[in-house]
C-alpha positions, 0 to 999 in steps of 0.5 A, a space after each residue: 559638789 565637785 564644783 563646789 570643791 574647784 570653787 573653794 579650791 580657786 578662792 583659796 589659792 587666789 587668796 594664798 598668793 599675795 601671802 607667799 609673795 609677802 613672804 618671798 620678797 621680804 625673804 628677798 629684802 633681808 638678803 639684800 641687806 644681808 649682802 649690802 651689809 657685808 660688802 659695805 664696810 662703813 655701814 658696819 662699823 655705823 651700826 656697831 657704833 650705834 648698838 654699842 651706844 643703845 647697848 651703853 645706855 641701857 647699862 648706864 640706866 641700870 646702874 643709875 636704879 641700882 644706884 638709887 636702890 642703893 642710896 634709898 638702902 642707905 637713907 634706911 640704914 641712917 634713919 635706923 642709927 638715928 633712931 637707934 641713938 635717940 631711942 637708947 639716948 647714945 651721947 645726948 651731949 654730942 647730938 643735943 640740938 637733933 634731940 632737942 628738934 625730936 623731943 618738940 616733934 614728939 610732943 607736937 605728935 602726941 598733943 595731934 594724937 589727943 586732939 585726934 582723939 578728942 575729936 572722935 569722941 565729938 564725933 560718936 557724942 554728936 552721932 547718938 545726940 537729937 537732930 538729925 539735920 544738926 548731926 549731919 553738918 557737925 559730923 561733916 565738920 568734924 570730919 573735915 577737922 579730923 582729916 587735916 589733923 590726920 594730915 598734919 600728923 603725916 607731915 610730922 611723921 615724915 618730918 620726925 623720919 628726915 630727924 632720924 636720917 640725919 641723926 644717922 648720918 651724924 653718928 655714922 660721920 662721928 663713928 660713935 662706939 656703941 654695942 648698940 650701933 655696931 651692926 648698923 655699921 657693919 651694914 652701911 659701909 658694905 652699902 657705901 661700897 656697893 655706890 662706890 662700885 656703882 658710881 665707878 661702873 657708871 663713869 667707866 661707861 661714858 
């Protein structure tokens, strides 16, 4: 057993060596550079300018996301003033081409949502009717007709979304006095300070 105990006891410290000795001369690295450093004055200044410019970076990317938090804040800020004028009808005189362009959008939304419609009823008609064979290449059919119509109806949806911001940002520009407008106001120009303290943070880092 005792032999055993000298066996285990000389593989071990074989094997512990080369770990200490990795440690010992990485130890001895890091000094040497260390001490390279502090006697070697340009190798200082280097390395500063070089974490000052990684340091310079990483805050100029966290200001370019803040900024574009930012304008997508004020992108939803116009779409709701947008929505907010059409759907109380503010001024109709002043805005009429952008109430017109929403007026044809939301009839282009309603005739899809028929269609939509009718289409589902197709689909429920053919389910319970005769032929098995016959309802499978129909339901596919019509299927594939309700799935573009779903589409078209998203395009119109972000379509009618692109209406409203521009609504907004027309009557943000034109600063029409409304009860109904005037905490949107109050909203998007503490955002409008906001990107221009950012966009003045960027431009002060280079």
């Amino acid at each position: 057993m005792s032999a055993s105990l000298s066996e285990t006891s000389a593989v071990s410290f074989r094997e512990g060596v080369p770990y200490w000795i990795f440690w010992f001369l990485l130890s001895l690295i890091v000094l040497l550079l260390f001490f390279i450093l502090l006697r070697d004055k340009e190798l200082r200044r280097r390395l500063s300018l070089s974490l000052a410019g990684t340091k310079r970076r990483v805050l100029r990317k966290s200001l370019e996301l803040r900024l574009l938090r930012e304008k997508r804040k004020k992108a939803f800020l116009c779409r709701e003033i947008g929505r907010t004028v059409w759907g109380e009808k503010i001024f109709p005189d002043d805005f009429r081409p952008a109430f017109d362009r929403l007026g044809r959008i939301e009839e282009e939304i309603a005739a899809r949502h028929a269609l939509l419609q009718d289409l589902y009823d197709e689909i429920q008609k053919v389910k319970t009717g005769p032929g098995e064979d016959r309802k499978r290449r129909r339901i596919r059919e019509l299927e594939r007709k309700s799935k573009a119509e779903r589409r078209r109806l998203r395009e119109k949806g972000r379509e009618k979304s692109r209406e409203y911001e521009r609504l907004g940002s027309r009557a943000d520009e034109m600063r029409i006095e409304h009860d109904s407008l005037a905490e949107w106001y109050v909203r998007i120009d503490k955002v409008n300070r906001a990107i221009l303290a950012v966009l003045d943070r960027i431009e002060k880092t280079g």
